[in-house]
GUDREN-192886 format. One line per field, with one value per residue (C-alpha): residue in one letter; x, y, z. Coordinates in Angstrom, 1 decimal. Each point is the difference from the previous one (the first is absolute). Example, Ala and Ser with C-alpha at 12.3 -4.5 7.8 and 13.67 -1.06 7.14 Angstrom:
# residues 2
resn	(A	S);
east	(12.3	1.4);
north	(-4.5	3.4);
up	(7.8	-0.7);
# end
This chain:
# residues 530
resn	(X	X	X	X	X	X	X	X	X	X	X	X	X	X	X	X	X	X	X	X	X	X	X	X	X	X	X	X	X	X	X	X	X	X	X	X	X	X	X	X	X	X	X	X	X	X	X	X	X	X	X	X	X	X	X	X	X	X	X	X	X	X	X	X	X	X	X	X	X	X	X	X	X	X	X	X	X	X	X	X	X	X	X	X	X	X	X	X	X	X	X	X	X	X	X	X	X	X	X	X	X	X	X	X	X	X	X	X	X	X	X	X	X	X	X	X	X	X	X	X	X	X	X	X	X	X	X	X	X	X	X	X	X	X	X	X	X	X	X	X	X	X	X	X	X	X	X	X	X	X	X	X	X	X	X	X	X	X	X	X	X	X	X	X	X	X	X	X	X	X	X	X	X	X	X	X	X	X	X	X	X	X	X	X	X	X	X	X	X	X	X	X	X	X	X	X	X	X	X	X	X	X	X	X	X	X	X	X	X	X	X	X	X	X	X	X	X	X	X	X	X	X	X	X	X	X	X	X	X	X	X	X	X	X	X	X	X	X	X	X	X	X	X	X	X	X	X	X	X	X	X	X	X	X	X	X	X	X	X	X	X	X	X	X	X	X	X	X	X	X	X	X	X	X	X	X	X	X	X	X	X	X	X	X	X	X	X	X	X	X	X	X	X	X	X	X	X	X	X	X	X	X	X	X	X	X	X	X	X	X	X	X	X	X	X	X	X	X	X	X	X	X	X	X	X	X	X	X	X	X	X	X	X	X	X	X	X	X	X	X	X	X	X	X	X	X	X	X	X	X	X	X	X	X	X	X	X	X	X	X	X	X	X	X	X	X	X	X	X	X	X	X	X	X	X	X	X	X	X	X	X	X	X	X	X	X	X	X	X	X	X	X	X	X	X	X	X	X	X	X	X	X	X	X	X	X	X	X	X	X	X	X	X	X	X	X	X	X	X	X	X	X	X	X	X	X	X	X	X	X	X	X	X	X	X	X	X	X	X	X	X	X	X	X	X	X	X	X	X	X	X	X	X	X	X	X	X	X	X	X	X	X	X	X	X	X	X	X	X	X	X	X	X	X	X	X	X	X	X	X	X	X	X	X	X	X	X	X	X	X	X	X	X	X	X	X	X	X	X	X	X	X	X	X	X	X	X	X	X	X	X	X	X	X	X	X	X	X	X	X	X	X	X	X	X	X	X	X	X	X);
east	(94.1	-2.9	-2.6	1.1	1.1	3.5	2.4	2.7	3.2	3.3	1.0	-3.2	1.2	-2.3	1.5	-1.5	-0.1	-0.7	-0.5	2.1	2.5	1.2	-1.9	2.4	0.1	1.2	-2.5	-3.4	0.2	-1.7	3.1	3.2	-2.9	0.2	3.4	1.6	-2.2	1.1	3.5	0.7	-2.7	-1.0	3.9	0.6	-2.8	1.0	3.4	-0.9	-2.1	2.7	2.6	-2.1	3.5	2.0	-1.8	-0.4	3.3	1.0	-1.8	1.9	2.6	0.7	2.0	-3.3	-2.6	-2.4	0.7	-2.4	-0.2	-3.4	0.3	-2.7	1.4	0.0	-2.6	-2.6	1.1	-3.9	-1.4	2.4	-1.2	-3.5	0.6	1.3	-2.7	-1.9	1.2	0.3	-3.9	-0.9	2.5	0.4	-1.1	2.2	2.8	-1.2	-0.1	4.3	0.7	-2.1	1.6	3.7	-0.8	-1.0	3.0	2.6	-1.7	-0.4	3.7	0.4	-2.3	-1.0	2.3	-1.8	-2.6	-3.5	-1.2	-4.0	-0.4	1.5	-2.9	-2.0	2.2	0.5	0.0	-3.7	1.3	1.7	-3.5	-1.1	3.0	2.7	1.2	3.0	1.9	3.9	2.9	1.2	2.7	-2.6	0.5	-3.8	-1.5	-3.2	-1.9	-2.1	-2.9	-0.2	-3.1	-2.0	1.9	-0.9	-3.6	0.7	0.2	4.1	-0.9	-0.8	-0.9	-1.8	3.5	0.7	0.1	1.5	1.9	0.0	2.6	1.5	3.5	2.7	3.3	1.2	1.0	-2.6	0.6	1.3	-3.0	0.6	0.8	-2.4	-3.5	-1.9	-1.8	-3.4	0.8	-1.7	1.8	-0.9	-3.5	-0.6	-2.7	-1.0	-1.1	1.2	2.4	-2.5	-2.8	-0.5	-0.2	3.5	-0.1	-2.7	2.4	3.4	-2.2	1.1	3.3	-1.5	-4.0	-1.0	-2.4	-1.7	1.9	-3.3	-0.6	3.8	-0.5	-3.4	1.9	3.0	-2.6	1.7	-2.1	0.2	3.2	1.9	0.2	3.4	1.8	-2.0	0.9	3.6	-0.8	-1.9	0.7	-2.8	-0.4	2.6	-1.3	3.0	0.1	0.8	3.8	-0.6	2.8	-1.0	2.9	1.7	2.2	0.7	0.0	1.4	-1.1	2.5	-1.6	2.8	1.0	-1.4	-2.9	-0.4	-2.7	0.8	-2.8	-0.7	-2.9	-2.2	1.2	1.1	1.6	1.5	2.7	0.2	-2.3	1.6	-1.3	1.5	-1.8	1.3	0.8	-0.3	3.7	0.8	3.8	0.3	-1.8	-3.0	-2.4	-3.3	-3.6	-0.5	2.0	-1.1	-3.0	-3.4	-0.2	2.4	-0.2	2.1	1.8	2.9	1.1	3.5	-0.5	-1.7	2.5	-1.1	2.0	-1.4	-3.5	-0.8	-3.3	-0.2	0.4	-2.0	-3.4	0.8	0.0	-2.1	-2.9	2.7	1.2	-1.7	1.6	2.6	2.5	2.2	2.0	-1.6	1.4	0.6	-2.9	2.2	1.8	-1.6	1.7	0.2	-3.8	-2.1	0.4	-3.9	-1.5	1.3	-0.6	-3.2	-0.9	1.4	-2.8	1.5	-2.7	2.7	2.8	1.7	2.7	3.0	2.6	3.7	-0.5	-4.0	-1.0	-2.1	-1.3	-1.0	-0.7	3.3	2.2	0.2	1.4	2.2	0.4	3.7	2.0	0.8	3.0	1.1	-0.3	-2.6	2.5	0.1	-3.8	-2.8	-2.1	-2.3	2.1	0.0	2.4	-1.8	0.9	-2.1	-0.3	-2.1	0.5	2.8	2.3	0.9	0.7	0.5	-0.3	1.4	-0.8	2.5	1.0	3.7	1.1	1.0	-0.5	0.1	-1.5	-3.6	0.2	0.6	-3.7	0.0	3.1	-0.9	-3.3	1.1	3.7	0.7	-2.2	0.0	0.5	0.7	-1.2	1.6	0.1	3.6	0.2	1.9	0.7	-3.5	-1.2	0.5	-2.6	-1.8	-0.3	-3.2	-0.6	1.0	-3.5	-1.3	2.8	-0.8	3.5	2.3	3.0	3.2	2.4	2.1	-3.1	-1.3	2.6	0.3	-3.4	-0.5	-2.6	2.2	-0.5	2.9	3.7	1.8	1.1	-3.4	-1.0	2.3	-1.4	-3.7	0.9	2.3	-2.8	-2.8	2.4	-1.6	0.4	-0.2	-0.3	-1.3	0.6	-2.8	1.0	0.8	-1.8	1.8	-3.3	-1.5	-3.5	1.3	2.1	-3.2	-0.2	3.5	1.8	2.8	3.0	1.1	3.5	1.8	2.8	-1.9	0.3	-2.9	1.4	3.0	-1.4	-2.2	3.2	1.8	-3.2	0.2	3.2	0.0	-3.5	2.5	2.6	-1.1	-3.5	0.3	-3.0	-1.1	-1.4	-1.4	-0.9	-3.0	-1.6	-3.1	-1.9	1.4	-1.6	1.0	-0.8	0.7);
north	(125.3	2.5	0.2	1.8	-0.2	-1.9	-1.0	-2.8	0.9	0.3	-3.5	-2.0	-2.9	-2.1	-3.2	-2.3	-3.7	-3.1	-3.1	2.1	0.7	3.2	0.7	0.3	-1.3	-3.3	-0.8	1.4	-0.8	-3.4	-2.0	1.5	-0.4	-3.7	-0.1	2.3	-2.0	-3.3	1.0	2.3	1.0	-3.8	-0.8	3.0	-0.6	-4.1	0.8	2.6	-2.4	-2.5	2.1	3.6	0.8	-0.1	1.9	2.9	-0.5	1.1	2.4	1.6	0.4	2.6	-2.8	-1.7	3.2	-1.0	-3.7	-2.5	0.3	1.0	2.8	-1.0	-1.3	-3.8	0.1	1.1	-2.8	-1.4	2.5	-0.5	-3.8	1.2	2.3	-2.8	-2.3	2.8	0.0	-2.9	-0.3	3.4	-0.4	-3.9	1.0	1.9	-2.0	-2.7	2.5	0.7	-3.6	-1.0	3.4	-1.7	-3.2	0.8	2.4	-2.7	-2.5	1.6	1.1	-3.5	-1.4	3.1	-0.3	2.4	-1.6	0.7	0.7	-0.4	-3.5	1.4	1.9	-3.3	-1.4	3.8	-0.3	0.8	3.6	0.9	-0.4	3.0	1.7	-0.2	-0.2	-2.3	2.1	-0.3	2.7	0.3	-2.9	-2.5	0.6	-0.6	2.6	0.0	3.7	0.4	1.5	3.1	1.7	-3.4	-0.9	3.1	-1.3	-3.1	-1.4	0.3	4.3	0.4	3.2	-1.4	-0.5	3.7	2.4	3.0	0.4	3.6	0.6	3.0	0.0	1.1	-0.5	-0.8	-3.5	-3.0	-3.5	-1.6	0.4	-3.3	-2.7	2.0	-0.9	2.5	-1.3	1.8	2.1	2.6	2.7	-0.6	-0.2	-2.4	1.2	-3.0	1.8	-1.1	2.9	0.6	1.0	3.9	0.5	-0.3	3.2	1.5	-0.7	1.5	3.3	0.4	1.1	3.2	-0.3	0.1	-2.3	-0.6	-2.6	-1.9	-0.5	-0.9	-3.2	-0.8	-0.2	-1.8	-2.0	0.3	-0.6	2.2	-1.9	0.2	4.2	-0.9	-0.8	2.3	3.6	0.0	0.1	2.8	4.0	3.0	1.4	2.5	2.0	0.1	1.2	-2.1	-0.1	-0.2	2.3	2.8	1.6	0.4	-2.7	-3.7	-1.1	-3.3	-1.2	-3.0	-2.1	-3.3	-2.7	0.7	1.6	3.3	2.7	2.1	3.2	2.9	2.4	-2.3	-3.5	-2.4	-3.8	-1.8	-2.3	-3.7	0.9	-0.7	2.5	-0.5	0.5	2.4	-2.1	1.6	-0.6	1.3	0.3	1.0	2.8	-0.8	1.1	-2.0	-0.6	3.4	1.5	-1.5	1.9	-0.6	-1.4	-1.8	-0.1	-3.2	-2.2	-1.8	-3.4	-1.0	-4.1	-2.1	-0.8	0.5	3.6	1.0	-1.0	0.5	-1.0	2.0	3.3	-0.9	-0.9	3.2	2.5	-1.9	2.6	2.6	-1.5	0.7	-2.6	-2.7	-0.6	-3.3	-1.7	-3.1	-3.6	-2.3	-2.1	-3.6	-0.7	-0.3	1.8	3.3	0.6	3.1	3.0	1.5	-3.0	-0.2	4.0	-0.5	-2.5	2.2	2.5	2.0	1.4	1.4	-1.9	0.7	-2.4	1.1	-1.9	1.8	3.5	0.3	3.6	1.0	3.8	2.7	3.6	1.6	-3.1	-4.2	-2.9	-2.2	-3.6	-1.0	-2.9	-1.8	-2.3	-2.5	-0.4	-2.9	-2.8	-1.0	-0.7	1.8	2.6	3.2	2.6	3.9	2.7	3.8	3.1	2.3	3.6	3.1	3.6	0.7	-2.4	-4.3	-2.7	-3.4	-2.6	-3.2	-1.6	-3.3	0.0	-1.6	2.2	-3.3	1.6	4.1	-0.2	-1.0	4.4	1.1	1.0	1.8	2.0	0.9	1.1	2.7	0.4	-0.9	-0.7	2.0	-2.0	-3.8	-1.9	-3.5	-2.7	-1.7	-3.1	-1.5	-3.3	-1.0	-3.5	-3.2	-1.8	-2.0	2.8	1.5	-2.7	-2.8	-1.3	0.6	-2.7	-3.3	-1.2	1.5	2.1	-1.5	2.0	1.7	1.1	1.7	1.6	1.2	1.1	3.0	2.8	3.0	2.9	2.5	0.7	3.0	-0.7	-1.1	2.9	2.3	-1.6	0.7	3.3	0.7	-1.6	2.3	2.9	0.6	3.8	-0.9	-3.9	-1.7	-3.2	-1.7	-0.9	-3.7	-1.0	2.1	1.6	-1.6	-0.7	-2.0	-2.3	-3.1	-0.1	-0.2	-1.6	2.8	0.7	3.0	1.8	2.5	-1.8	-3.1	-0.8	2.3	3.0	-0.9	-0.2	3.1	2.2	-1.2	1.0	3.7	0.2	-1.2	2.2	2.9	-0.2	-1.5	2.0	2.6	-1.2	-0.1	-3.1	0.1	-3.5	0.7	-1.3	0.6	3.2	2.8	2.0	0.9	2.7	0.5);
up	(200.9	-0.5	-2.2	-3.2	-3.2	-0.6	-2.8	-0.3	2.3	-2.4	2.3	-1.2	-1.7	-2.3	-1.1	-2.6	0.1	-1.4	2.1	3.3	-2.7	-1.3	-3.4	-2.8	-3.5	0.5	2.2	-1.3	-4.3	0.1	-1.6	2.1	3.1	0.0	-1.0	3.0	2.0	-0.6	-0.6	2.7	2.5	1.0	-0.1	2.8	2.2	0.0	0.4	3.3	1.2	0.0	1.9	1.7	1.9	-2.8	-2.1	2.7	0.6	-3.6	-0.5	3.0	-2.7	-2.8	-2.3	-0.2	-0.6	-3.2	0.4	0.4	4.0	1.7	1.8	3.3	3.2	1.0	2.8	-2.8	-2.1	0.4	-1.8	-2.7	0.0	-0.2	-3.0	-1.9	0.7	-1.2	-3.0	-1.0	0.3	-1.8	-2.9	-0.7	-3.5	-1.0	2.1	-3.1	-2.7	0.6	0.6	-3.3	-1.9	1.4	-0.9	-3.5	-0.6	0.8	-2.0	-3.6	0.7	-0.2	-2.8	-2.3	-2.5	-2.7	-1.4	0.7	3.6	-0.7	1.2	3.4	1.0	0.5	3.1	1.5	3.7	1.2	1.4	-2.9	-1.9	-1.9	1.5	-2.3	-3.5	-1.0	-2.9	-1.1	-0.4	-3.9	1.5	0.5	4.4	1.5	2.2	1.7	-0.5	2.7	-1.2	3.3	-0.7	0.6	2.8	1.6	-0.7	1.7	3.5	-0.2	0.7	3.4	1.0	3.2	1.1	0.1	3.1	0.9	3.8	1.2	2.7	1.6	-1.8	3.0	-2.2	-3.2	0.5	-0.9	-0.2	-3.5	-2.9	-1.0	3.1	2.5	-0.1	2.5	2.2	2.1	3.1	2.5	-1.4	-3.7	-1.3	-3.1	-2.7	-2.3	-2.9	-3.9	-1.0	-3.3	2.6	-0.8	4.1	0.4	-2.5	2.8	3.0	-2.1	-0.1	3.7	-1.0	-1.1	0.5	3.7	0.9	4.1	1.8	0.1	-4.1	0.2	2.7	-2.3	-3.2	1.4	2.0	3.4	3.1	3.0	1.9	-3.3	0.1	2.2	-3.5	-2.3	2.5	-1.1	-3.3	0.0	0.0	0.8	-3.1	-1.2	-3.1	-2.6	-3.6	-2.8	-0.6	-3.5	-1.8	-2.3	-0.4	-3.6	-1.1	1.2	3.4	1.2	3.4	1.2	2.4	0.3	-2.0	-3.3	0.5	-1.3	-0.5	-3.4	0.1	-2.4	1.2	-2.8	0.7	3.1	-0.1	1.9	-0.7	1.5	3.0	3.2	2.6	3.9	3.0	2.7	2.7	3.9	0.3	-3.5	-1.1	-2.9	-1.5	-3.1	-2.2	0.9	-1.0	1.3	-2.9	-2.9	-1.7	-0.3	-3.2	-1.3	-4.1	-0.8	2.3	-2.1	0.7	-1.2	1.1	1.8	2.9	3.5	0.3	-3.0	-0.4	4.1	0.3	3.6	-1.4	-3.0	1.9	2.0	-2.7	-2.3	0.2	-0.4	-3.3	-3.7	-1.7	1.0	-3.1	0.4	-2.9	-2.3	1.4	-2.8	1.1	-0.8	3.3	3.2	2.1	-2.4	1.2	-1.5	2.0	-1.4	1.2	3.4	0.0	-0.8	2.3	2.9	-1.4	-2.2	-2.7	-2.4	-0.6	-3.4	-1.2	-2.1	-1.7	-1.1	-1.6	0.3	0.8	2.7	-1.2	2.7	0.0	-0.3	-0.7	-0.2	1.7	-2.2	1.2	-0.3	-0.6	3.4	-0.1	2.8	3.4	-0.3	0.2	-3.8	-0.2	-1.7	2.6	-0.8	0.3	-1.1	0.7	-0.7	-1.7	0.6	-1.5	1.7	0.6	-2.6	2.0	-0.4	2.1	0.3	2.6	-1.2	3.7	0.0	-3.6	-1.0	-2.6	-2.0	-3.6	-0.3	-3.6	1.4	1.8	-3.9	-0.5	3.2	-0.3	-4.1	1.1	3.0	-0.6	3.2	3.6	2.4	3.1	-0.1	3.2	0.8	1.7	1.0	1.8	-1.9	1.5	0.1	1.5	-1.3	-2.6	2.9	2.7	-1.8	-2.9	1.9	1.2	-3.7	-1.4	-1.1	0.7	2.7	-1.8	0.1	2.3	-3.1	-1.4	2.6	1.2	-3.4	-1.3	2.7	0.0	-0.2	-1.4	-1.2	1.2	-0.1	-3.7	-0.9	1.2	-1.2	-3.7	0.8	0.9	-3.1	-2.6	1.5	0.4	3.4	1.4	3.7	1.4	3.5	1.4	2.1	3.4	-0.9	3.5	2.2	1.3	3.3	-1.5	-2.4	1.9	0.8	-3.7	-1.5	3.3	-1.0	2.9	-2.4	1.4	-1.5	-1.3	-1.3	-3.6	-1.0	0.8	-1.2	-3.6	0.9	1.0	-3.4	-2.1	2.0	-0.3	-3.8	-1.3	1.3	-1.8	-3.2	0.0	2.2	1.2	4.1	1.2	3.5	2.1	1.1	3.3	2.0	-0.8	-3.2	-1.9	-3.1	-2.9	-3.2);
# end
């Protein structure tokens, strides 16, 4: 490369981690942390460890994509071996902190029988100390309320775990979120920095700022022999205008799954942020970091599961973003975790929480957080669909909602009439109670119950309802995982004539003739105007 100015190439890819693990949720708020760790990451590295062929074997194998099989070949089954020592030195505390939260949980299940709990906090297992609150339900069940803001004061937070792995992103396909752990190589460089750290908002100004190659290798602290990974990354600067819209009207930018960009000439946000690279060998066509404006005014999160609340794309545009709105947890249950305090320990200044039917107030219009039913398997989560009025025209994006009771859309339909485009998701199946929550459980679910408590979203009659109760003018279907970029996080095979669109089909077919409303399936990169 020569001396110049250069920005990020469209196939940079910056991965987050957390102990060689993809960053998500589960595994950076302090309680899921140790939990996912005890209950599932130790459990898959022991369980490689014991048999390295079988698990590369398996993983050979589309039946098993997103189960609990590491994706690394045998002969580097070492390395595995030292990762695990490795972690069980680093984190031993907060290995004790879930075995002491499990063993507490099982036993007032057993003894707390209503009366008073006081004398409890006395024998409280020395890493509980300080860290919880024992409280009841209104039918005298026990649950211990971790108390979150002070464990993210505590030694169970571990930003020093943190790193981000930039690599040169040739295709679509990456190994399984969840079972993977990625491990150091010559064509990846790793950058220990806590995500909070405002230079990872310096570096993310290469995707529009030029800066010399030089200050680049200085900030990401590269030596010399280490410009072999960073040149890929890189582009000669290519000056290119803002792709802000400033047209009349709405404009919807789709950029997969459920991420969407909905734009007046006054007002940009972004919907469930989940921005793909471009690939060298790219198949399918996308919008990409390149096309999102400037500035972002709000970025809206519907939940905190890992296609939702993506903390890769978050980190990335977070200098972009004015505020980052996400829904109000019910701060009781562990595993339903507070989306403003994880976004603000990823360095988010402005985070603004909303519960069902606050306003968010703009120039020119408002954001109206919506009742979200479903999809979480039957327990309690953070969770916000949006309507969102601008530029004489309404929308809203109910993400993964199950259209379980049409009464709670009354407000919204009585105050417009009727939206103007409805955006949802359908995969309707959904997984079973212990594919997400399973490491969060005290107790493992019996077979009938997990089978039966699954984190769908709506069907095609469900849907048809949701559309009828907002009297929708025009409706869109997220891609329900079909797109490429999507596939290492929702282990998805999707074919055209799997149950999904099935149920999508029927809800075309249905808003047709019952409506006359269109509904499109939407997939990869649309825009949208209304």
């Amino acid at each position: 490369m020569s001396e110049g100015l250069y920005t990020l190439s469209e196939s940079a890819c910056i991965e987050p981690l957390v102990g060689r693990w993809h960053a998500w949720p589960h595994n950076l708020a302090p309680v899921p942390q140790s939990l996912h760790l005890v209950n599932y990451q130790l459990k898959v590295l022991q369980s490689y460890l014991g048999s390295p062929a079988q698990h590369e074997q398996a993983c050979k194998s589309p039946r098993f994509l997103g189960g609990p099989f590491v994706n690394i070949p045998a002969r580097e089954s070492e390395k595995l071996r030292d990762l695990l020592e490795t972690t069980l030195r680093t984190q031993q505390d907060s290995i004790d902190f879930a075995e002491a939260l499990n063993g507490l949980g099982q036993a007032l299940q057993q003894e707390a029988n209503g009366e008073s709990l006081e004398d409890r906090y006395e024998g409280l297992p020395a890493p509980l100390r300080g860290h919880v609150e024992l409280i009841y339900d209104y039918f005298n069940h026990p649950i211990i309320r971790c108390l979150e803001g002070r464990l993210y004061k505590s030694r169970y937070y571990k930003p020093e775990l943190q790193s981000l792995r930039l690599f040169d992103l040739l295709e679509d396909e990456r190994p399984y979120y969840a079972s993977t752990p990625r491990l150091k190589d010559a064509q990846s460089i790793d950058w220990e920095v806590a995500f909070a750290d405002p230079s990872i908002d310096e570096f993310f100004r290469l995707d529009f700022e030029p800066a010399p190659r030089e200050a680049i290798r200085e900030l990401l602290g590269v030596p010399g022999r280490g410009n072999g990974a960073l040149s890929p990354l890189l582009k000669e600067s290519d000056e290119k205008a803002d792709p802000k819209w400033r047209g009349e009207g709405v404009r919807i930018r789709y950029f997969g799954h459920a991420c969407a960009l909905f734009e007046t000439k006054d007002v940009a946000i972004l919907l469930d942020p989940l921005v793909a690279g471009v690939p060298r060998h790219a198949h399918v066509e996308r919008f990409s970091y390149a096309d999102l404006p400037r500035h972002i005014d709000f970025a809206l999160i519907s939940h905190g599961h890992h296609d939702h609340f993506v903390v890769e794309t978050l980190l990335r545009l977070r200098r972009r973003i004015g505020a980052l709105v996400v829904p109000k947890n019910s701060d009781a249950f562990y595993a339903d975790f507070s989306l403003r305090l994880l976004g603000q320990h990823l360095g988010f200044k402005n985070v603004i929480e909303v519960d069902c039917y606050d306003e968010i107030p703009f120039e020119g219009g408002k954001i109206t957080a919506a009742p979200f039913l479903g999809e979480h398997n039957n327990l309690p989560g953070a969770k916000s669909a949006y309507f969102i009025e601008a530029g004489g025209k309404s929308a809203l994006f109910a993400a993964d909602s199950n259209c379980l009771d049409t009464a709670i859309y009354d407000p919204i339909r009585e105050a417009v009439g009727g939206v103007d485009a409805l955006f949802v998701g359908m995969e309707c199946i959904g997984a079973p109670l212990a594919w997400n929550y399973g490491p969060m459980l005290p107790l493992k679910p019996e077979r009938r119950v997990n089978e039966s408590r699954r984190s769908n979203a709506c069907n095609a009659e469900r849907a048809l309802h949701l559309a009828q109760a907002v009297k929708c003018g025009r409706g869109f279907v997220y891609a329900v995982g079909r797109e490429p970029w999507i596939k290492h996080i929702l282990a998805l095979n999707p074919s055209d004539s799997d149950p999904y669109m099935v149920e999508i089909n029927k809800f075309v077919a249905s808003a047709k003739a019952t409506m006359q409303v269109d509904v499109k399936l939407l997939f990869g990169k649309s825009e949208i105007f209304l």
